[in-house]
C-alpha positions as a LaTeX table, in Angstrom:
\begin{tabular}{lrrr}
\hline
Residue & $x$ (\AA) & $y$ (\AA) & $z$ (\AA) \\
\hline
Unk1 & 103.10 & 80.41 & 130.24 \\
Unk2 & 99.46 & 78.78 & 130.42 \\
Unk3 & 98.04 & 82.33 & 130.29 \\
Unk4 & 100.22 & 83.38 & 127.54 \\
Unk5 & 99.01 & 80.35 & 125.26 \\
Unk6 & 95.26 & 80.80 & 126.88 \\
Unk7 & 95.48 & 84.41 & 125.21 \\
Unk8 & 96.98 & 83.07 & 121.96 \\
Unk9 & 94.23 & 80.32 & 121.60 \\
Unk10 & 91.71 & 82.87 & 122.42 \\
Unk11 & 93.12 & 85.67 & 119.80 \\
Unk12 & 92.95 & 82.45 & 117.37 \\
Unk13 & 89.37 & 82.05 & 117.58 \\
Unk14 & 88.50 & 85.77 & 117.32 \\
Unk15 & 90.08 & 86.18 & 114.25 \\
Unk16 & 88.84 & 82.84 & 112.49 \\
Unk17 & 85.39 & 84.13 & 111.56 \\
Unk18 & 87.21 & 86.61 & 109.53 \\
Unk19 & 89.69 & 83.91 & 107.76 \\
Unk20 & 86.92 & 81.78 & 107.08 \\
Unk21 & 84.85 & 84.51 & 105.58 \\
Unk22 & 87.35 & 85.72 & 103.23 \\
Unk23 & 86.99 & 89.26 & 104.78 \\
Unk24 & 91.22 & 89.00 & 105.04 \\
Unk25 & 92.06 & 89.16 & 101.83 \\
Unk26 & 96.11 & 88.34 & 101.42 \\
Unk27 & 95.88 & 85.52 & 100.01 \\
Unk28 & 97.07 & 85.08 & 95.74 \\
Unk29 & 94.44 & 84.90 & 92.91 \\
Unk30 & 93.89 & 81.55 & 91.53 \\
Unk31 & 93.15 & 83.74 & 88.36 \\
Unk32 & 91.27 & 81.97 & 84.79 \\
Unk33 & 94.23 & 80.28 & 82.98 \\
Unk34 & 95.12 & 76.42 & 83.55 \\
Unk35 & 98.92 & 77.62 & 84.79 \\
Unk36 & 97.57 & 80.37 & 87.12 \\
Unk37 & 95.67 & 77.93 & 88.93 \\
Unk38 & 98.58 & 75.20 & 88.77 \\
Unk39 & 100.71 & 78.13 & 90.70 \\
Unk40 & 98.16 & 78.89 & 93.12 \\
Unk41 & 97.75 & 74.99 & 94.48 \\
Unk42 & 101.55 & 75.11 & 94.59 \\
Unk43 & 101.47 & 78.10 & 95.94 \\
Unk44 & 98.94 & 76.53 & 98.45 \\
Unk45 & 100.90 & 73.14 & 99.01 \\
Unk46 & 104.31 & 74.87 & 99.99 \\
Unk47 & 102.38 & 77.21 & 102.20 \\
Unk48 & 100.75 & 74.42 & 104.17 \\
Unk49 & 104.31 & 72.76 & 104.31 \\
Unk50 & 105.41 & 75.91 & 105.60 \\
Unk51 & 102.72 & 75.40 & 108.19 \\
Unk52 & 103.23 & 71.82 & 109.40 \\
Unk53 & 106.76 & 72.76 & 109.86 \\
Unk54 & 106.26 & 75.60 & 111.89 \\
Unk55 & 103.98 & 73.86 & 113.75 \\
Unk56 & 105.76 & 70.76 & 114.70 \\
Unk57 & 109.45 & 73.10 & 115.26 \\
Unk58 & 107.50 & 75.48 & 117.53 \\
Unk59 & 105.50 & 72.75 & 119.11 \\
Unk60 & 108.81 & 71.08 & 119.78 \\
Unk61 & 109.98 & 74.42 & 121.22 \\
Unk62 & 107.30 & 75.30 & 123.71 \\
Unk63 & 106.99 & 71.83 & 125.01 \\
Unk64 & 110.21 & 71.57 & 125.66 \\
Unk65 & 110.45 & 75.15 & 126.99 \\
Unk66 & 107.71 & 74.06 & 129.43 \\
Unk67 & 108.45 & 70.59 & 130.65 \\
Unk68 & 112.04 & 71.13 & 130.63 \\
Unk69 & 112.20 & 74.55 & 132.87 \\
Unk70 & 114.46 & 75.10 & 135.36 \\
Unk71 & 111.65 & 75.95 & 137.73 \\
Unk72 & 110.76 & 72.32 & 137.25 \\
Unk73 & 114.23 & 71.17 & 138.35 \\
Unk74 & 114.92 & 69.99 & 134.74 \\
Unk75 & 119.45 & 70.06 & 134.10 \\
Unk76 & 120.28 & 70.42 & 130.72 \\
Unk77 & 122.44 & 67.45 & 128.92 \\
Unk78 & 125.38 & 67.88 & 127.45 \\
Unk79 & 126.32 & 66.17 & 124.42 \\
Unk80 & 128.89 & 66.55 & 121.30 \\
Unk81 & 128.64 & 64.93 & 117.79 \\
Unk82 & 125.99 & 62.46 & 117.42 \\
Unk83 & 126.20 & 60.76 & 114.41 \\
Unk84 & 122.94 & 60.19 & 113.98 \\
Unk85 & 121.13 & 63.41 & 115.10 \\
Unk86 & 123.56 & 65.07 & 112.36 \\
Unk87 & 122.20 & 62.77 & 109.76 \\
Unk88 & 118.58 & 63.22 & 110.55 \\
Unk89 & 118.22 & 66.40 & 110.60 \\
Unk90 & 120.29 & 66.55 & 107.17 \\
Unk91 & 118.23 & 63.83 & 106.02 \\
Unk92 & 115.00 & 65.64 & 106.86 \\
Unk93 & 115.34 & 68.90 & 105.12 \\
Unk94 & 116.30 & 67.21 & 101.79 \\
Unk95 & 113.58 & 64.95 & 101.76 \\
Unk96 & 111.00 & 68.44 & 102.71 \\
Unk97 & 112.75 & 70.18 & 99.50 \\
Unk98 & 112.70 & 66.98 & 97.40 \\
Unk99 & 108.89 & 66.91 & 98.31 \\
Unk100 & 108.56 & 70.76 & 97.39 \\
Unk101 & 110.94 & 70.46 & 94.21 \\
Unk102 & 108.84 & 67.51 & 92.00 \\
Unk103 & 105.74 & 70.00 & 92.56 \\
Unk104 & 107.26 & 73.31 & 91.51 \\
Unk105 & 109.29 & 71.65 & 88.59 \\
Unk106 & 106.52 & 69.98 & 87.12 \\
Unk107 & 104.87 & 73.86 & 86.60 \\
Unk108 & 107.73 & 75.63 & 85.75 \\
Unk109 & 107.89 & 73.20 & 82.71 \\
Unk110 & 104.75 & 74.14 & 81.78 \\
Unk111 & 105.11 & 77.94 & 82.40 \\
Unk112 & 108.62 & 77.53 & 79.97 \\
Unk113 & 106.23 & 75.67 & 77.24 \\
Unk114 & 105.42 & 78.37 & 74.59 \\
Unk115 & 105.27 & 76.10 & 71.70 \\
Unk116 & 102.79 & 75.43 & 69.62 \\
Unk117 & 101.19 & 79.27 & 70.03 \\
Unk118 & 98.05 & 80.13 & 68.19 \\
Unk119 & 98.60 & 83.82 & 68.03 \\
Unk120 & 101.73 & 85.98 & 68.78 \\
Unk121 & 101.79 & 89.24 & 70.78 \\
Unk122 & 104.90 & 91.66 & 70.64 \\
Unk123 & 104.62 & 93.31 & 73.78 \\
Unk124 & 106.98 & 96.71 & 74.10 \\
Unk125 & 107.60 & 98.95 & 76.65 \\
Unk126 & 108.36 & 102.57 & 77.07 \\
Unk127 & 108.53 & 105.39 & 79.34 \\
Unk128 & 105.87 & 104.79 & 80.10 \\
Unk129 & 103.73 & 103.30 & 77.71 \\
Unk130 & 103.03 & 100.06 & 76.56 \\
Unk131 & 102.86 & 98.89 & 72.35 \\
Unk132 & 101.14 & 95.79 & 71.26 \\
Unk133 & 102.05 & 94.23 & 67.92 \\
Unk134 & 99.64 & 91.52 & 66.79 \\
Unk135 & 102.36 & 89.50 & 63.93 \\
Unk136 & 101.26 & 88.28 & 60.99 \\
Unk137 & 97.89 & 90.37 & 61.46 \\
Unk138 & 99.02 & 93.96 & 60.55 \\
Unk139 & 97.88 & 95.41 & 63.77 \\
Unk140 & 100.36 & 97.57 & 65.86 \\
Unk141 & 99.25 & 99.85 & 68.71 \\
Unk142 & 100.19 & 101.87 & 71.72 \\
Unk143 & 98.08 & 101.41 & 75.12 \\
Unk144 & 98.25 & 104.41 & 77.36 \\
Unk145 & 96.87 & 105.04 & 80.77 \\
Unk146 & 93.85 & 107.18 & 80.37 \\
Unk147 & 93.19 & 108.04 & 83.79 \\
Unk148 & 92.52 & 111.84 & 83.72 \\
Unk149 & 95.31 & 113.90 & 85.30 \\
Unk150 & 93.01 & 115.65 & 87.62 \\
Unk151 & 92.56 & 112.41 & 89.75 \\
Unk152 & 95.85 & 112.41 & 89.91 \\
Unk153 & 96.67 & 115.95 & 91.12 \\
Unk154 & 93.71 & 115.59 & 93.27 \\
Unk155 & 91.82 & 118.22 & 91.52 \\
Unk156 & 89.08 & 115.03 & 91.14 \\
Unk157 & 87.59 & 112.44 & 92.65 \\
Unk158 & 89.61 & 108.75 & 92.32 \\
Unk159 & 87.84 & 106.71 & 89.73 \\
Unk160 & 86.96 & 102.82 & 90.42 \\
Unk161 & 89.99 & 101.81 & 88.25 \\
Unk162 & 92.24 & 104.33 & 89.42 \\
Unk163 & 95.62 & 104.37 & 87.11 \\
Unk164 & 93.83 & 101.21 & 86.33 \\
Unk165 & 92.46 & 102.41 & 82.82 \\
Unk166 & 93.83 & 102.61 & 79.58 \\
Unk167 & 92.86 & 104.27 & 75.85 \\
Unk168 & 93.02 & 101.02 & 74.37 \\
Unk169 & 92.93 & 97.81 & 76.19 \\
Unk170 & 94.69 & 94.32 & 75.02 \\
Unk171 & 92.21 & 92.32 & 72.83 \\
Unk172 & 92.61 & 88.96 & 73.19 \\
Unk173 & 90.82 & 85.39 & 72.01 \\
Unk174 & 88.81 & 82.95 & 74.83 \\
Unk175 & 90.53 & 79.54 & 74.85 \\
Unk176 & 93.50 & 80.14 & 72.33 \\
Unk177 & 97.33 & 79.61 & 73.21 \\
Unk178 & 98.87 & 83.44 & 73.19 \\
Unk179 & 102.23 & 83.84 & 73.11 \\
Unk180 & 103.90 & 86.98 & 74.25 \\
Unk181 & 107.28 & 88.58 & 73.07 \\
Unk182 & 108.52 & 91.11 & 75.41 \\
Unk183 & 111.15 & 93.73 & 74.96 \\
Unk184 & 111.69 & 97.23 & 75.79 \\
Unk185 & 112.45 & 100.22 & 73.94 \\
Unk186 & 114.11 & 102.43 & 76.68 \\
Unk187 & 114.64 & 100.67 & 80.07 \\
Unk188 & 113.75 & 97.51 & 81.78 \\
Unk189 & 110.07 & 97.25 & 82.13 \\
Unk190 & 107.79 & 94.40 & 83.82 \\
Unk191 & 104.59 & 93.08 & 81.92 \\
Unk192 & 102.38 & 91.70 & 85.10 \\
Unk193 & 98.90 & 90.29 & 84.97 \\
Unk194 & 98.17 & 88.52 & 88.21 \\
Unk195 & 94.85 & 86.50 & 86.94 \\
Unk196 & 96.56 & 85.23 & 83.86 \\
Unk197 & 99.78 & 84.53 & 85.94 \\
Unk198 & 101.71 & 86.28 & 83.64 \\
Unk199 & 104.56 & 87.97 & 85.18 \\
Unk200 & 108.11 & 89.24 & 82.79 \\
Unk201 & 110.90 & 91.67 & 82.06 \\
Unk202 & 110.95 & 93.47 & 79.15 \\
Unk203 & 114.71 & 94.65 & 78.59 \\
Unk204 & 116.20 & 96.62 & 75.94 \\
Unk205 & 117.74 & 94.58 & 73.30 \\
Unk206 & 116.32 & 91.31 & 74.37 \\
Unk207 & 113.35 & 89.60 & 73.27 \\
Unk208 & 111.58 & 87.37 & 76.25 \\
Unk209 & 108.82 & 85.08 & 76.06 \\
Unk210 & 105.70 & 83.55 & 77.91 \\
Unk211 & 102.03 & 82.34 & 77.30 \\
Unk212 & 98.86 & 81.82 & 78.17 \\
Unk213 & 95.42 & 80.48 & 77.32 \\
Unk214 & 92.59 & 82.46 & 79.00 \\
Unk215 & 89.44 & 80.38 & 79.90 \\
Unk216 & 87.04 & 83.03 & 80.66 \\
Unk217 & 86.35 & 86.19 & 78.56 \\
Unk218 & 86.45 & 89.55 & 80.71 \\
Unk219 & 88.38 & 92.13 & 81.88 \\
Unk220 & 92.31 & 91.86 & 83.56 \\
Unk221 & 94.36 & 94.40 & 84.64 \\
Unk222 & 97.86 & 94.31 & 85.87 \\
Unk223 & 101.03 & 97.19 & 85.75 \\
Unk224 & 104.12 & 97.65 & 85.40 \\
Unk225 & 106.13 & 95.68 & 88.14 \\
Unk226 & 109.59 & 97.33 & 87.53 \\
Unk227 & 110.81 & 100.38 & 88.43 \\
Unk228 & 111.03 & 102.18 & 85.75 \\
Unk229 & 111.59 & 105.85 & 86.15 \\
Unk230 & 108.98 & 108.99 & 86.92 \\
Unk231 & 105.85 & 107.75 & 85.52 \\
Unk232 & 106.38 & 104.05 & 86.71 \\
Unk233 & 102.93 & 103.85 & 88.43 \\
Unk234 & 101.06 & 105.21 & 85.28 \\
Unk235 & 101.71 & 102.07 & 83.13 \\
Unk236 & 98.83 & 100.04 & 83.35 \\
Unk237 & 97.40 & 96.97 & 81.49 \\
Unk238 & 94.00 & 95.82 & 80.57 \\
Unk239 & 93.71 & 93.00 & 78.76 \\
Unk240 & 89.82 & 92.88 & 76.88 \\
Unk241 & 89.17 & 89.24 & 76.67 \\
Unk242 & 86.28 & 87.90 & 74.12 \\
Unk243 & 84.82 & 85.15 & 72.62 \\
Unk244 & 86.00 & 83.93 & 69.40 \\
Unk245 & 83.88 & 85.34 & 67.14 \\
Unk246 & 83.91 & 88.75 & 68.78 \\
Unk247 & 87.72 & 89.06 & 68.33 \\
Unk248 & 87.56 & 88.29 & 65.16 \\
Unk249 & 85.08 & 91.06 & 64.58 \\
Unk250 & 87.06 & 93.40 & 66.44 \\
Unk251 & 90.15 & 92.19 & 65.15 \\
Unk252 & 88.84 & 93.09 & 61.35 \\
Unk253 & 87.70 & 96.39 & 62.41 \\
Unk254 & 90.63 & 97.42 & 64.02 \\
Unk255 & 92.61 & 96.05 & 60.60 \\
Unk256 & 90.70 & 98.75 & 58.59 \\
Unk257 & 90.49 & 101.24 & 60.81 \\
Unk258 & 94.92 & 101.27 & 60.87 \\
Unk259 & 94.66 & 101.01 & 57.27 \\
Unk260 & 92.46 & 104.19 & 56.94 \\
Unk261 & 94.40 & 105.79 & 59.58 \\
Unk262 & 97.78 & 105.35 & 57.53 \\
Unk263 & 95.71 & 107.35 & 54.69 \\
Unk264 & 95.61 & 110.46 & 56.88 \\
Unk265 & 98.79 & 111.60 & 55.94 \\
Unk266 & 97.73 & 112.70 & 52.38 \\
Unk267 & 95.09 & 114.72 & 52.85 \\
Unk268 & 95.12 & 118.83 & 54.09 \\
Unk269 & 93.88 & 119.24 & 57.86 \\
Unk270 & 92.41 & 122.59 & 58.97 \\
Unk271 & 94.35 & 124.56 & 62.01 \\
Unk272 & 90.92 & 123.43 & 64.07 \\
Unk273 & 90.96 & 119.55 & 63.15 \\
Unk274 & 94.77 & 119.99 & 64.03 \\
Unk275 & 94.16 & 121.51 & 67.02 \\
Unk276 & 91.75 & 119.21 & 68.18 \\
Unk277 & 93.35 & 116.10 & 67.53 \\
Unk278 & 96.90 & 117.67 & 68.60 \\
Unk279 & 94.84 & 118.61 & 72.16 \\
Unk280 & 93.88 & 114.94 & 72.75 \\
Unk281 & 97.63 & 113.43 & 71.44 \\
Unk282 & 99.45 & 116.33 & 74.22 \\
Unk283 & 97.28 & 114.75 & 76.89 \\
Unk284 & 97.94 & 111.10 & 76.05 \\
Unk285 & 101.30 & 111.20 & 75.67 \\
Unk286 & 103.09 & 114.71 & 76.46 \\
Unk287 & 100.95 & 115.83 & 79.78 \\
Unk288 & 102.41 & 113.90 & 82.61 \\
Unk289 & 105.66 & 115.76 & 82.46 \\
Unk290 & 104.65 & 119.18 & 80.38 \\
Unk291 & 101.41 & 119.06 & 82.11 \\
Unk292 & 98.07 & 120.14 & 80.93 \\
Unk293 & 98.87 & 123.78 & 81.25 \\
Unk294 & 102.39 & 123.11 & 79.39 \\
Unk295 & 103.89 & 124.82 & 82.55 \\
Unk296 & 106.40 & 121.80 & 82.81 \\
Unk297 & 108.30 & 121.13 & 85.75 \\
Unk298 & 111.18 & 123.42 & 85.37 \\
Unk299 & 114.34 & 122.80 & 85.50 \\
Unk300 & 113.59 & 118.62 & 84.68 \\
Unk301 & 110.71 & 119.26 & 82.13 \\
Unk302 & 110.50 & 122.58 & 80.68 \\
Unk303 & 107.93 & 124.40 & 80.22 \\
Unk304 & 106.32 & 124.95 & 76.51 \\
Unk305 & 104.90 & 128.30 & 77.40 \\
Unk306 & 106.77 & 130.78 & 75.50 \\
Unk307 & 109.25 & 128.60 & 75.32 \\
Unk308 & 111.96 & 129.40 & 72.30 \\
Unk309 & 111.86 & 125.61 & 71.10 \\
Unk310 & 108.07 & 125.81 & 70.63 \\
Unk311 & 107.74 & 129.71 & 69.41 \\
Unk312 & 110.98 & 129.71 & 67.15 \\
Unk313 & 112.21 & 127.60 & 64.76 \\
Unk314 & 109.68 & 124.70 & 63.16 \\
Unk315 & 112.49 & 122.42 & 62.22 \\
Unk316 & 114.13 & 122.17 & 65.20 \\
Unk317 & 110.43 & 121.94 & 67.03 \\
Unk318 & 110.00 & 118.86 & 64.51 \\
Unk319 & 112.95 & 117.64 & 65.27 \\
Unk320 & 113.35 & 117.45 & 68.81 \\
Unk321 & 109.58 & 115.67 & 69.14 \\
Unk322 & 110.34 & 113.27 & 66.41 \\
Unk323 & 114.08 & 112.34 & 67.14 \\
Unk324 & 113.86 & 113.35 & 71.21 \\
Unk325 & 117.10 & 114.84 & 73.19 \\
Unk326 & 119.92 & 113.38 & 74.39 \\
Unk327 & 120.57 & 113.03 & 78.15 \\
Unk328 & 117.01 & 114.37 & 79.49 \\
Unk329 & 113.85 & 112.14 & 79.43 \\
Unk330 & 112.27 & 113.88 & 76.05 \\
Unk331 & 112.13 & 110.83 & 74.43 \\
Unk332 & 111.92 & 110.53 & 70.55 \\
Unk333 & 108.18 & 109.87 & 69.08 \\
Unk334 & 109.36 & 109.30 & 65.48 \\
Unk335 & 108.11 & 105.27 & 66.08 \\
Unk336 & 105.52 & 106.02 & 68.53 \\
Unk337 & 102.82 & 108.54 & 66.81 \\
Unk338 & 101.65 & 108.60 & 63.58 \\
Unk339 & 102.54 & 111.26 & 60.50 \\
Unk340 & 98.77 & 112.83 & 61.65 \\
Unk341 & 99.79 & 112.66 & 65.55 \\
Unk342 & 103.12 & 113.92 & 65.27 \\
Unk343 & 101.89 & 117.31 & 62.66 \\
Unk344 & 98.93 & 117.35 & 65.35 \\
Unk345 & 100.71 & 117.77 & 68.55 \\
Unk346 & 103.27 & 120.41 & 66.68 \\
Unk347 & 100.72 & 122.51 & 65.53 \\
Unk348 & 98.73 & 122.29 & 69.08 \\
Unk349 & 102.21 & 123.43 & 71.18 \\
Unk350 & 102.95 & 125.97 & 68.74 \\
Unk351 & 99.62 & 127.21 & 68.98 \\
Unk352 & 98.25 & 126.66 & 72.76 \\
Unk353 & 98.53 & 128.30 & 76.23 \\
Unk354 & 98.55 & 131.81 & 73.74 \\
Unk355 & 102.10 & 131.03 & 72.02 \\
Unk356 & 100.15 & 131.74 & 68.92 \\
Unk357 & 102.64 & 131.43 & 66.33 \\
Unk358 & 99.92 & 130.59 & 63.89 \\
Unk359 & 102.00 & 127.62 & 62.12 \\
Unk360 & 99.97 & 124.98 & 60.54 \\
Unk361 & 102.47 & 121.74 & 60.14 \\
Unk362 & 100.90 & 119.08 & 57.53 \\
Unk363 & 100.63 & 115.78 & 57.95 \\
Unk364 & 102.06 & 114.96 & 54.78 \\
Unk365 & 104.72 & 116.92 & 55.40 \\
Unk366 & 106.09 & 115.08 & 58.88 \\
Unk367 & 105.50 & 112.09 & 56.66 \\
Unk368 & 107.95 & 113.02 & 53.75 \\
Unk369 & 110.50 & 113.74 & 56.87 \\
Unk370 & 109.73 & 110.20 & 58.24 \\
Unk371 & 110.24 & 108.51 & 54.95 \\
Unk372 & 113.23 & 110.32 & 54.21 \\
Unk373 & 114.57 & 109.21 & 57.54 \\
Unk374 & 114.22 & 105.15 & 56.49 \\
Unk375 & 115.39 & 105.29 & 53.06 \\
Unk376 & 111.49 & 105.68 & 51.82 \\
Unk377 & 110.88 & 102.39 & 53.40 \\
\hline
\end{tabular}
């Protein structure tokens, strides 16, 4: 027994260097929002009650395994309901949770506060995407992983921010209360930021909420934390964080640049500005199952090679990207991609990997089909 705890002790001492100097890294973030830091010291304080009662129960345990050995001539007593055994070690545990519970309550009331919000976020999820919704500012988006496929199929070296990076990050104010609205468009999804402490479904037909107020401007990047089908792992989030005046600027500039992209509807596109734009809207958003090739994965995701969809008929190509297909994963992109996007991509599928049907589809003319779908709204 001495030589077991000798070797213990001794294992102990090794490894403190490493605790002390952080090289173990297990422990949570105490991230840059008031709350994250409010979980991590309660995270903190029930770990180090944790502690002192593993302590004291296996100090208990090994004394009284050592002083109380047979070898030592010890006899065991017998004894049957004591009263007040029974109620101390009732008593004991309730005070240890009452001791954990004031703690934990008082932050869970302020995780539940969202009132009073400066700026609100509608945050939607989709396979497997993400759409941000700034209300009241006329600024709607999609954020979509923009790690190249090639790191993924290990045709490339792994970037720093591996599945990490996205075409266009969260922009967010320093020192303003953010509220967030979470839903879902197709499944249940999980919106996770560990530094902002930010953790929450988002399920279809309900509307969830949470906040924060970020103290230092930078960049944060969490994922999706629920399984959500194929592509789970390739729904990232980066949240840009700036000063004040900086998100205003950018906030302005995005403004006009959605305004002038809603204009690109009207005007005629060449086949090569189709082509080009339809190239980079495939990647984005059609690659991960099609892939890059558009060999597919037959039999779940079909190739678009010759395929009779792509190379026959344009309406019921149009059709099938805008309004998807029941009971497979094509999903429908009607919501999700502009007038310009959705005529892009089209056009590029009907004209890539030598299908060469030599269809040009218009913007304008996805558009009419659009309106037409909403009552002209």
């Amino acid at each position: 027994m001495a030589s077991a705890l000798a070797f213990v002790a001794a294992l102990a001492l090794a490894c403190m260097p490493a605790v002390v100097s952080g090289a173990w890294e297990v422990n949570l973030d105490p991230g840059v929002t008031e709350i994250s830091r409010a979980i991590f010291d309660l995270h903190m304080t029930i770990f180090w009650i944790c502690v002192a009662i593993a302590c004291l129960v296996f100090g208990v345990m090994l004394w009284a395994a050592y002083f109380h050995r047979k070898s030592r001539g010890a006899v065991a007593k017998h004894f049957h309901e004591n009263t007040f055994l029974e109620i101390l070690w009732t008593l004991i545990p309730i005070g240890i949770l009452v001791l954990m519970a004031v703690p934990a309550t008082a932050t869970l009331i302020k995780i539940y506060d969202p009132r009073d919000a400066e700026l609100d976020v509608l945050v939607t999820g989709y396979q497997w995407r993400w759409r941000y919704q700034y209300l009241d500012q006329e600024l709607d988006y999609f954020s979509n992983m923009s790690t190249p496929m090639e790191q993924v199929t290990n045709q490339a070296a792994k970037g720093e921010n591996y599945l990490l990076e996205v075409d266009r990050p969260l922009v967010l104010p320093v020192g303003k209360k953010i509220r967030f609205l979470l839903t879902s468009n197709d499944v249940i999804h999980s919106w996770w930021v560990p530094a902002i402490a930010v953790k929450q479904d988002a399920i279809p037909g309900f509307v969830n909420e949470a906040w924060t107020v970020i103290d230092k401007p930078g960049i944060y990047r969490g994922q999706c934390a629920e399984l959500c089908g194929q592509n789970h792992a390739f729904m990232p989030i980066v949240l840009d964080v700036r000063e004040e005046e900086e998100f205003a600027a950018w906030l302005s500039e995005a403004q006009a640049e959605a305004a002038a992209a809603g204009q690109e509807s009207t005007r005629e596109w060449t086949m090569d500005e189709l082509m080009a734009r339809g190239e980079e809207v495939y990647n984005t958003n059609c690659a991960a199952c099609h892939q890059v090739t558009g060999a597919g994965v037959p039999p779940v995701f079909p190739a678009l090679v010759g395929s009779p969809v792509v190379t026959g008929d344009i309406a019921a190509h149009e059709a099938i990207v805008l309004q998807g297909k029941a009971g497979t994963a094509m999903q429908s992109f009607a919501s999700q991609l502009s007038a310009a996007d959705l005529a892009a991509v089209i056009t590029y599928e009907r004209n890539a990997w030598g299908n060469n049907t030599g269809d040009l589809i218009q913007p304008s003319a996805i558009a009419e089909k659009l309106s037409n779908a909403t009552g002209g709204e």
